[in-house]
Jmol script that loads the backbone (N, CA, C; Angstrom):
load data "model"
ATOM      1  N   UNK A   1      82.847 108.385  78.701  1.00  0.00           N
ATOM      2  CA  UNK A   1      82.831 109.832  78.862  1.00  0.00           C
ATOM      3  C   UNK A   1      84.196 110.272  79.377  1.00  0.00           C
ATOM      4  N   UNK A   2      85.074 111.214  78.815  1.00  0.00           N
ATOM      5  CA  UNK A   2      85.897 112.000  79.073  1.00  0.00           C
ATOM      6  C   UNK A   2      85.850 112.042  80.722  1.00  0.00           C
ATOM      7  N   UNK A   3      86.870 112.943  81.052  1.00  0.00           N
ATOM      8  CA  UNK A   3      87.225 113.303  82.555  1.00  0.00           C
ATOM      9  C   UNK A   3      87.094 114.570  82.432  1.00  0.00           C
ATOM     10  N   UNK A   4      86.142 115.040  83.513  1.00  0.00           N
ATOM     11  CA  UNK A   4      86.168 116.423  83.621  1.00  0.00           C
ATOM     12  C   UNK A   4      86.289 117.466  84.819  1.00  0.00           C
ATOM     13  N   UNK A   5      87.388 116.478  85.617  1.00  0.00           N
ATOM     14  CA  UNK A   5      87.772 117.050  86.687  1.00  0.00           C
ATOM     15  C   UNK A   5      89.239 117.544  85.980  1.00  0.00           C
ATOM     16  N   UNK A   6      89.487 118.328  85.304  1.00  0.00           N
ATOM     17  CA  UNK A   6      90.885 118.727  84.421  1.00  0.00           C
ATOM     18  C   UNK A   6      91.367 120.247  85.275  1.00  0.00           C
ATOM     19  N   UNK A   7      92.438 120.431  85.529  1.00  0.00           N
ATOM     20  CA  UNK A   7      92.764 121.781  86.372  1.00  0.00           C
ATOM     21  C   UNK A   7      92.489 123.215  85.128  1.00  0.00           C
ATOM     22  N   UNK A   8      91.869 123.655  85.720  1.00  0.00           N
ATOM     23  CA  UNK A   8      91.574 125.049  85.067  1.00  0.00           C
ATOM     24  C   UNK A   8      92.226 125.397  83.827  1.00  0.00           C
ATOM     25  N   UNK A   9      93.888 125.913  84.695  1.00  0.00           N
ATOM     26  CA  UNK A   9      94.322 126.172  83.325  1.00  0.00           C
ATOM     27  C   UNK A   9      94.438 125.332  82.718  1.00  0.00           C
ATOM     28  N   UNK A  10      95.120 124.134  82.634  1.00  0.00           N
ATOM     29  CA  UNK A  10      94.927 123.604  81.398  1.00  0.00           C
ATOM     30  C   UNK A  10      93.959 123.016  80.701  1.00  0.00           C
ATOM     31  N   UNK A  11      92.198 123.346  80.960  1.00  0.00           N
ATOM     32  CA  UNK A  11      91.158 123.277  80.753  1.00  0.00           C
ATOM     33  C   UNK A  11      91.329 124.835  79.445  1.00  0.00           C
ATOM     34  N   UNK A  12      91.796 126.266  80.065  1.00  0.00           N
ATOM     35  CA  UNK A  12      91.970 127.267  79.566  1.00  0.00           C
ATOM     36  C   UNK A  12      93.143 126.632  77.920  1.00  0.00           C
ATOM     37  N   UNK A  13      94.015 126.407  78.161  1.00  0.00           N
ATOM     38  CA  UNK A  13      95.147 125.964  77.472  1.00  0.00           C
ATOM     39  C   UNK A  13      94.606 125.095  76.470  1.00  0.00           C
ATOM     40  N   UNK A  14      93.833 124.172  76.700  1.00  0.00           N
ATOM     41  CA  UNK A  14      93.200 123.331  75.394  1.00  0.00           C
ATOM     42  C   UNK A  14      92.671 124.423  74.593  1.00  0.00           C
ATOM     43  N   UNK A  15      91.472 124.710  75.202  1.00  0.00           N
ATOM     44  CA  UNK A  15      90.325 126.188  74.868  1.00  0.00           C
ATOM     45  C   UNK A  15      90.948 127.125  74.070  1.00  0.00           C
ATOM     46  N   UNK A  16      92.040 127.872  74.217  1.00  0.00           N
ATOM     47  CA  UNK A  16      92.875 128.874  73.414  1.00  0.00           C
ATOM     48  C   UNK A  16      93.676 128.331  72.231  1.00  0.00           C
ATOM     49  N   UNK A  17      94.204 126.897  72.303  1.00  0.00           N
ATOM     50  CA  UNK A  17      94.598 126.423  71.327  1.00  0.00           C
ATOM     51  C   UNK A  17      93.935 125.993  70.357  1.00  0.00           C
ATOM     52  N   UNK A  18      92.312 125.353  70.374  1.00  0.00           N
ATOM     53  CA  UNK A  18      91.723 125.132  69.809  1.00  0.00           C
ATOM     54  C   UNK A  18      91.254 126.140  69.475  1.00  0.00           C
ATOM     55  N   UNK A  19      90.762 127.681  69.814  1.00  0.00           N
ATOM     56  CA  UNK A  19      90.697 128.568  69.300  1.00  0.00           C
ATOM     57  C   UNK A  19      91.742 128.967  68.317  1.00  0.00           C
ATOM     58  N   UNK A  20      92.586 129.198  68.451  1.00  0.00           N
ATOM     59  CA  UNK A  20      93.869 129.508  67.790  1.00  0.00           C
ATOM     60  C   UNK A  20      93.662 128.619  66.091  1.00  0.00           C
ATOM     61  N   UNK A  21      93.444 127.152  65.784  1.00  0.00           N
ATOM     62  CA  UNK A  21      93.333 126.463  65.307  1.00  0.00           C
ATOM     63  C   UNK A  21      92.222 126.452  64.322  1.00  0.00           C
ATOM     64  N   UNK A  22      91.312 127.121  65.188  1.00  0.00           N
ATOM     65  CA  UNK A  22      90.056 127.643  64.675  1.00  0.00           C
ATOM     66  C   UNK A  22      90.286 128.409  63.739  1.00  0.00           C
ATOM     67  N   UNK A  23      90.727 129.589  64.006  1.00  0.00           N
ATOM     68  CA  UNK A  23      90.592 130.897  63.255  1.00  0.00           C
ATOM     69  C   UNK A  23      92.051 130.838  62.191  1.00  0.00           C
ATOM     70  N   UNK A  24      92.191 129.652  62.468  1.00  0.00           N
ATOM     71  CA  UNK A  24      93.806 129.656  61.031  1.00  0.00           C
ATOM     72  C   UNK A  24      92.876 129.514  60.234  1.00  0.00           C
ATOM     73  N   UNK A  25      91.904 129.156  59.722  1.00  0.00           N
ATOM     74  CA  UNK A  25      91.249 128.746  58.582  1.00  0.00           C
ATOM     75  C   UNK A  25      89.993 130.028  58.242  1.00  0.00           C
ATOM     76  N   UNK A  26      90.457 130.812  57.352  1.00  0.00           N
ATOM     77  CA  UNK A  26      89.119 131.837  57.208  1.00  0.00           C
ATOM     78  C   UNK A  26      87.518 131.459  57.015  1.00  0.00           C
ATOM     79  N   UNK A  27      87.709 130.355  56.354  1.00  0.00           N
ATOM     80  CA  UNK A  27      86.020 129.717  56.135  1.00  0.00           C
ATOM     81  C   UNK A  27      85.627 129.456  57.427  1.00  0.00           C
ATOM     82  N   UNK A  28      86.399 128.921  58.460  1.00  0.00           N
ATOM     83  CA  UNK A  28      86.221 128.040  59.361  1.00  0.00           C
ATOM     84  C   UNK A  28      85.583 129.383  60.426  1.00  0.00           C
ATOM     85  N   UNK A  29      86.590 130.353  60.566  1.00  0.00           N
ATOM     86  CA  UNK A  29      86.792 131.485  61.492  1.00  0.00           C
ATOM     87  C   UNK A  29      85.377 132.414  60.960  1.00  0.00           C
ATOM     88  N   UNK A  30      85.156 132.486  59.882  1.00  0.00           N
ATOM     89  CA  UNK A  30      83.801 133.162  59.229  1.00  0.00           C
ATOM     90  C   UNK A  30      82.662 132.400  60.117  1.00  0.00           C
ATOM     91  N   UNK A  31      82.320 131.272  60.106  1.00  0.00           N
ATOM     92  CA  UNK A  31      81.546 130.412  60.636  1.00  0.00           C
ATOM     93  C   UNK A  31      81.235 130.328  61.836  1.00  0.00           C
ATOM     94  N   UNK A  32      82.372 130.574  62.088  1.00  0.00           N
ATOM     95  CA  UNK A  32      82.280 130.156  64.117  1.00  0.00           C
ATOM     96  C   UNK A  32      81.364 132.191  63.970  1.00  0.00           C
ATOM     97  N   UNK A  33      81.978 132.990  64.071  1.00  0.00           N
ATOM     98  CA  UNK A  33      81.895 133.812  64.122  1.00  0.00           C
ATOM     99  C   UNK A  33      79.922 134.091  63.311  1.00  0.00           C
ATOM    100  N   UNK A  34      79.947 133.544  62.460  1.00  0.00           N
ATOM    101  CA  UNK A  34      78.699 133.457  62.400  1.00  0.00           C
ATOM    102  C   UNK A  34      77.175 132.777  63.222  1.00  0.00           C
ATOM    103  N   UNK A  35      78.117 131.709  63.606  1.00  0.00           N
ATOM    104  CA  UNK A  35      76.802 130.575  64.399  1.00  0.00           C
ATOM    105  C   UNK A  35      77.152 130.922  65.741  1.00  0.00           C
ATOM    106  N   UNK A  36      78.362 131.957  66.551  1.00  0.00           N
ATOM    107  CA  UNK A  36      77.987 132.168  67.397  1.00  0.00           C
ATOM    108  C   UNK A  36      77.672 133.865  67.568  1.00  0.00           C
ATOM    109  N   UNK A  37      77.979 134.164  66.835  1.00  0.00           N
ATOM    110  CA  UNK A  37      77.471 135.734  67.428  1.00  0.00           C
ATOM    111  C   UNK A  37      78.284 136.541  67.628  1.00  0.00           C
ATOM    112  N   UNK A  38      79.733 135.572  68.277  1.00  0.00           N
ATOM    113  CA  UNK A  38      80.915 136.670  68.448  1.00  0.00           C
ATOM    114  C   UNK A  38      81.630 137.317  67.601  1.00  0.00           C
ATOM    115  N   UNK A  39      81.979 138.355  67.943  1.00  0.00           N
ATOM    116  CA  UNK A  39      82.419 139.334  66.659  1.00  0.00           C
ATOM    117  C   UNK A  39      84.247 138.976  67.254  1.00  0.00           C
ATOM    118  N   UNK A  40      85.219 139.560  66.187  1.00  0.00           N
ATOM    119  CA  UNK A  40      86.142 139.713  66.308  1.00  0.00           C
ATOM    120  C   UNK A  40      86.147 140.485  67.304  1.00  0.00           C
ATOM    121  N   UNK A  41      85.722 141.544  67.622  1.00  0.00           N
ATOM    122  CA  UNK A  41      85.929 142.496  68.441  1.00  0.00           C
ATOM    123  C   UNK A  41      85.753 141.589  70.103  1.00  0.00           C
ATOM    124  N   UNK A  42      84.937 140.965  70.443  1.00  0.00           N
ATOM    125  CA  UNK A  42      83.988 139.876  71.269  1.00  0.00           C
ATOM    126  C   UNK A  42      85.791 138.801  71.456  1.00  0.00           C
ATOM    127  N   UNK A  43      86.267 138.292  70.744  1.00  0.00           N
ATOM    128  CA  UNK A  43      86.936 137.448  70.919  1.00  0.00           C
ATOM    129  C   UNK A  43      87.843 137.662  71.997  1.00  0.00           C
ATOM    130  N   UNK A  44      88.337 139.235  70.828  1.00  0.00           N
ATOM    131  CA  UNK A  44      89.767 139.691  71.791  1.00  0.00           C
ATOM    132  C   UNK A  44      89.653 140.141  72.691  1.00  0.00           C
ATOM    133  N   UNK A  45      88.556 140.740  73.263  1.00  0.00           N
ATOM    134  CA  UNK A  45      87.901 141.277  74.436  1.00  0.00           C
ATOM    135  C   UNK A  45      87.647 140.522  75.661  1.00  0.00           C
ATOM    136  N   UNK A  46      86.772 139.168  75.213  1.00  0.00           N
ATOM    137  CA  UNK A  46      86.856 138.364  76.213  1.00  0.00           C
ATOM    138  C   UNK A  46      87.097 136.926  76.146  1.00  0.00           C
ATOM    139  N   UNK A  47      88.141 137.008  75.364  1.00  0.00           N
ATOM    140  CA  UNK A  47      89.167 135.533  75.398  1.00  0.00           C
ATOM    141  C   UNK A  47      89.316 134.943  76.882  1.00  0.00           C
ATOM    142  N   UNK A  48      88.920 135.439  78.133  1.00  0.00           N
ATOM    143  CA  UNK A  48      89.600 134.783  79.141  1.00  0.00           C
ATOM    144  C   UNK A  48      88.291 134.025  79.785  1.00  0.00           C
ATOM    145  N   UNK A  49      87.575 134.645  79.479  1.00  0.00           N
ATOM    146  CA  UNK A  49      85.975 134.319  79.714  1.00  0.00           C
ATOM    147  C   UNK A  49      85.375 132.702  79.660  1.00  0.00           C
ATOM    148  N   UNK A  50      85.254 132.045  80.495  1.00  0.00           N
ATOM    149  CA  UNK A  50      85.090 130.583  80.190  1.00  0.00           C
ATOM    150  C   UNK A  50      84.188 130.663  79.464  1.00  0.00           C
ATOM    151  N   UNK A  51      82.731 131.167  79.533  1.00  0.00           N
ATOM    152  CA  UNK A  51      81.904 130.934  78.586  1.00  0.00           C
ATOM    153  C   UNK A  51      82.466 131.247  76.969  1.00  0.00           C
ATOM    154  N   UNK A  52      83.149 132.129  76.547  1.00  0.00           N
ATOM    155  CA  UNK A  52      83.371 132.308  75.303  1.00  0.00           C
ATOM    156  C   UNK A  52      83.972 131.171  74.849  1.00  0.00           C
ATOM    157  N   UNK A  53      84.859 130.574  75.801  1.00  0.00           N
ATOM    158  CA  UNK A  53      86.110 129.346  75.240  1.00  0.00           C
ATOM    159  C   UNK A  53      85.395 128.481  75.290  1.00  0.00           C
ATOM    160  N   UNK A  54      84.237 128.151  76.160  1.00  0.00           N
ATOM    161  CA  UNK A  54      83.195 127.400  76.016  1.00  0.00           C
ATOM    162  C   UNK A  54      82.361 127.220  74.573  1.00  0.00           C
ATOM    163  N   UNK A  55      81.794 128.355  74.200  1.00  0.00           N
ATOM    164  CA  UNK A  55      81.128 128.619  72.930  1.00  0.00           C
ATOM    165  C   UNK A  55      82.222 128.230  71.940  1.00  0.00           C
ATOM    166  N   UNK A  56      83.109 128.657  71.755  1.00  0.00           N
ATOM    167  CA  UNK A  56      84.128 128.052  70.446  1.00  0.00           C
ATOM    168  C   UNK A  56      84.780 126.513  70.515  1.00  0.00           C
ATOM    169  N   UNK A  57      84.557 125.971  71.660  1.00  0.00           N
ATOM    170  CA  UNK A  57      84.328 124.245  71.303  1.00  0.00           C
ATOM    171  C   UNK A  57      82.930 123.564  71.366  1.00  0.00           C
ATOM    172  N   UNK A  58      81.803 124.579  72.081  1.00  0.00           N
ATOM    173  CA  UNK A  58      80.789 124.171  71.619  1.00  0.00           C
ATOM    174  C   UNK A  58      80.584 123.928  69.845  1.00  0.00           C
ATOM    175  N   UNK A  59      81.340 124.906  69.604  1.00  0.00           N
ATOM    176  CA  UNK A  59      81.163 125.177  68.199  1.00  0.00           C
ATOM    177  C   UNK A  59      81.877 123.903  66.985  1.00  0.00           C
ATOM    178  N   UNK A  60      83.148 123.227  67.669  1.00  0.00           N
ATOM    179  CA  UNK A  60      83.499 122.536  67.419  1.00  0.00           C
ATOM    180  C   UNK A  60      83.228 121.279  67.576  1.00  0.00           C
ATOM    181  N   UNK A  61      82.339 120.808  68.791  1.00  0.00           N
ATOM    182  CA  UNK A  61      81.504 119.728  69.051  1.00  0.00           C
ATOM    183  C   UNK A  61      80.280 119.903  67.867  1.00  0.00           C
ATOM    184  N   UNK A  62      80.146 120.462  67.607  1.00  0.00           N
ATOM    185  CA  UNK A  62      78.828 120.729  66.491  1.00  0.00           C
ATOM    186  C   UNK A  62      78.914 120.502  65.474  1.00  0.00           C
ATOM    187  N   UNK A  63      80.511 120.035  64.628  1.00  0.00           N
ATOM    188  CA  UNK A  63      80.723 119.542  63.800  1.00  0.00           C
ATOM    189  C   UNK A  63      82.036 118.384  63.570  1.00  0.00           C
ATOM    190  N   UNK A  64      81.584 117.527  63.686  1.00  0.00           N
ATOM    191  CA  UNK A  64      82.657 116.114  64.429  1.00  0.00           C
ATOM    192  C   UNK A  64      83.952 116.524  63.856  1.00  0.00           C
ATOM    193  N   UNK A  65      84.077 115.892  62.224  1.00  0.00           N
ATOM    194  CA  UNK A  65      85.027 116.450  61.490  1.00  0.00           C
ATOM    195  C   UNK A  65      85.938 117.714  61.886  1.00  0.00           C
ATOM    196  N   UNK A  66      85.683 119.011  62.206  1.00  0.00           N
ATOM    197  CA  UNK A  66      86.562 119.571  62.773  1.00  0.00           C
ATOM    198  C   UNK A  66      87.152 119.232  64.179  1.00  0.00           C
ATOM    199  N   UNK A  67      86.019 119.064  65.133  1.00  0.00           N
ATOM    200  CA  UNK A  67      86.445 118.312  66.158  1.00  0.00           C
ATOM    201  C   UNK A  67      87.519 117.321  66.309  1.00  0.00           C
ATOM    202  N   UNK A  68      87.270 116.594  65.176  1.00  0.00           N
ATOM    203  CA  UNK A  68      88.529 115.748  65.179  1.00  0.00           C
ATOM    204  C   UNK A  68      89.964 116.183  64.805  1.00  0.00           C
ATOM    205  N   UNK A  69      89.698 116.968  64.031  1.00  0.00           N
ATOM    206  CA  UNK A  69      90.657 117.909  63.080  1.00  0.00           C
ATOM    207  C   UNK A  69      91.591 118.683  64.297  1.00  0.00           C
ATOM    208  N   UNK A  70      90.572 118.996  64.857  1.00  0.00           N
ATOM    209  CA  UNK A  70      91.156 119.934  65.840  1.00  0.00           C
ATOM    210  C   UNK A  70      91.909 119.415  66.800  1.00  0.00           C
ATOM    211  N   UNK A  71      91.422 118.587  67.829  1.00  0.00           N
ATOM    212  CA  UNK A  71      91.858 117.829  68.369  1.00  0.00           C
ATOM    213  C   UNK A  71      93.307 117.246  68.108  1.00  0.00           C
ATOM    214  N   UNK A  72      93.449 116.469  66.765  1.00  0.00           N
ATOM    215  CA  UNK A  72      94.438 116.021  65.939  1.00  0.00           C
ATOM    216  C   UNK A  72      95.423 116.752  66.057  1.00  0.00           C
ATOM    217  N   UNK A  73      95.094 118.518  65.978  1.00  0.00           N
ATOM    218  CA  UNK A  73      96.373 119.604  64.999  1.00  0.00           C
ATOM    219  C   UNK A  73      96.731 119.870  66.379  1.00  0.00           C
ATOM    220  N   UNK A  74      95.808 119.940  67.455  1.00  0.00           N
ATOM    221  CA  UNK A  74      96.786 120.720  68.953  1.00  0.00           C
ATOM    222  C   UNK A  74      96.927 119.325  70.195  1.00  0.00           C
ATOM    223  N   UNK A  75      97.240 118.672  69.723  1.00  0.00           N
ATOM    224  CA  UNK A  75      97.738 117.361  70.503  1.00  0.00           C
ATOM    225  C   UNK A  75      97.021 116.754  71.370  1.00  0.00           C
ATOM    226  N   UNK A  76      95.438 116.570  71.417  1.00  0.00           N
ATOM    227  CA  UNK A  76      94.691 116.426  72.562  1.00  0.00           C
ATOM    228  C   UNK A  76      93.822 115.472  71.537  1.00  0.00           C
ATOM    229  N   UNK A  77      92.764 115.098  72.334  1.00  0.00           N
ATOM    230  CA  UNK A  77      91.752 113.510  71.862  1.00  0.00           C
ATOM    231  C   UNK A  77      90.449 114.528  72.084  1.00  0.00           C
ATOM    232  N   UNK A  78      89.710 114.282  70.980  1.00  0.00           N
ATOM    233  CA  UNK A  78      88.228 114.760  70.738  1.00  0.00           C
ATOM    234  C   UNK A  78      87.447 115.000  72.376  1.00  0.00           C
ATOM    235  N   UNK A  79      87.595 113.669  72.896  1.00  0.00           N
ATOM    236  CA  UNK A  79      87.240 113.733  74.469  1.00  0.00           C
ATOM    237  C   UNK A  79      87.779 114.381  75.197  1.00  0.00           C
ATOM    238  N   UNK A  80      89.179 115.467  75.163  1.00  0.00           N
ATOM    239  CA  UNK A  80      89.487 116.380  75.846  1.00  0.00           C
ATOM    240  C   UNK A  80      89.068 117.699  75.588  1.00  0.00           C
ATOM    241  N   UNK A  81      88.611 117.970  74.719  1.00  0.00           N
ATOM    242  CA  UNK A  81      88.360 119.379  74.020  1.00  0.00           C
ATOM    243  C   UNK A  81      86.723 119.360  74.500  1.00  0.00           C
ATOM    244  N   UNK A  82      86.003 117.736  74.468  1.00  0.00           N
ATOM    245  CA  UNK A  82      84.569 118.221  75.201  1.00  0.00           C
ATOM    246  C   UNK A  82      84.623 118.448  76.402  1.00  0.00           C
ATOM    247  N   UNK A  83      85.390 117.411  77.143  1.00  0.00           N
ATOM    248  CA  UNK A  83      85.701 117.355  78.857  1.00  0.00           C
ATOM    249  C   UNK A  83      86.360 119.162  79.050  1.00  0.00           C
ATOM    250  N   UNK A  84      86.899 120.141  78.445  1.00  0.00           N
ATOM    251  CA  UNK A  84      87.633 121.436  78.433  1.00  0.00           C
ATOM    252  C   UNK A  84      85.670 122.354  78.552  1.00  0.00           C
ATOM    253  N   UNK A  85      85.001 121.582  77.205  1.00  0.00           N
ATOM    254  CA  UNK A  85      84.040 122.554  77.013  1.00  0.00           C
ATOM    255  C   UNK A  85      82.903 122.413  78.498  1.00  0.00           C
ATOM    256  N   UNK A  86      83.084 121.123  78.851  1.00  0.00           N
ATOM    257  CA  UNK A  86      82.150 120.629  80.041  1.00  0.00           C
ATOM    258  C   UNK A  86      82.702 121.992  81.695  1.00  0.00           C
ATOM    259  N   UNK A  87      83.796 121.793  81.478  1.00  0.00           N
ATOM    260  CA  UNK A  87      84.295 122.296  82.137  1.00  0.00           C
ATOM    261  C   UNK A  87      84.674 123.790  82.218  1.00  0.00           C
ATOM    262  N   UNK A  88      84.626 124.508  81.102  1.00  0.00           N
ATOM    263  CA  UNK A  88      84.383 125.782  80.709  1.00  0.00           C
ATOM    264  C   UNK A  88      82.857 126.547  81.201  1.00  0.00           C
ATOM    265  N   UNK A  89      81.771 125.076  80.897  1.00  0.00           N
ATOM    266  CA  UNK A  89      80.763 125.318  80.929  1.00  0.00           C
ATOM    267  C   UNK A  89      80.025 125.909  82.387  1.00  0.00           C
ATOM    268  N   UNK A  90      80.452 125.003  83.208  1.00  0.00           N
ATOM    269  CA  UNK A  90      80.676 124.430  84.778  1.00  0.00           C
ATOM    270  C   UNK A  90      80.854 126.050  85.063  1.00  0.00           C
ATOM    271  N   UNK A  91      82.237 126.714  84.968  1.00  0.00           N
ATOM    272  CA  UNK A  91      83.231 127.578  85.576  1.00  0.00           C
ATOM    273  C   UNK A  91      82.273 129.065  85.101  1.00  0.00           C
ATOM    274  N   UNK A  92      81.401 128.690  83.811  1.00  0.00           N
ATOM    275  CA  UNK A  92      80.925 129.964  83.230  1.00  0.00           C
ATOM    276  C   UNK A  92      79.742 130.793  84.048  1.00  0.00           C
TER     277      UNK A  92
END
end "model"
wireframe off; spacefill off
backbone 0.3
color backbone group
């Protein structure tokens, strides 16, 4: 199991990048936006919100393949992006 004593911000800093990563891809960004509920409007509104940054790697734990993907494209290991969501979760 990951470490999930990680300092905030850069708990935040994974979370936004993997968001970021997210929504480069329109299929991908349609999806999230579908299975969670949040609207565009929802994102930009409360991007700072642990639970939201929470929900968009929940979202990414939910499907390995991106998870990994993701992980891969913003320089971090699958186990940091859950240990971010554990910890998002915690703070929410």
């Amino acid at each position: 199991m990951g470490r999930t004593d990680t300092n905030p911000r850069d708990t935040q800093t994974v979370a936004l990048n993997a968001l970021v990563w997210t929504l480069s891809d329109e299929r991908r960004a349609d999806r999230l936006v579908s299975l969670t509920g949040l609207t565009p409007a929802d994102l930009r509104a409360r991007l700072a919100e642990p639970g939201v940054l929470a929900a968009c790697l929940a979202f990414l734990e939910a499907h390995e393949p991106d998870l990994i993907a993701c992980a891969d494209a913003v320089g971090a290991t699958p186990d940091a992006l859950v240990a971010a969501r554990a910890a998002l979760d915690q703070a929410a």
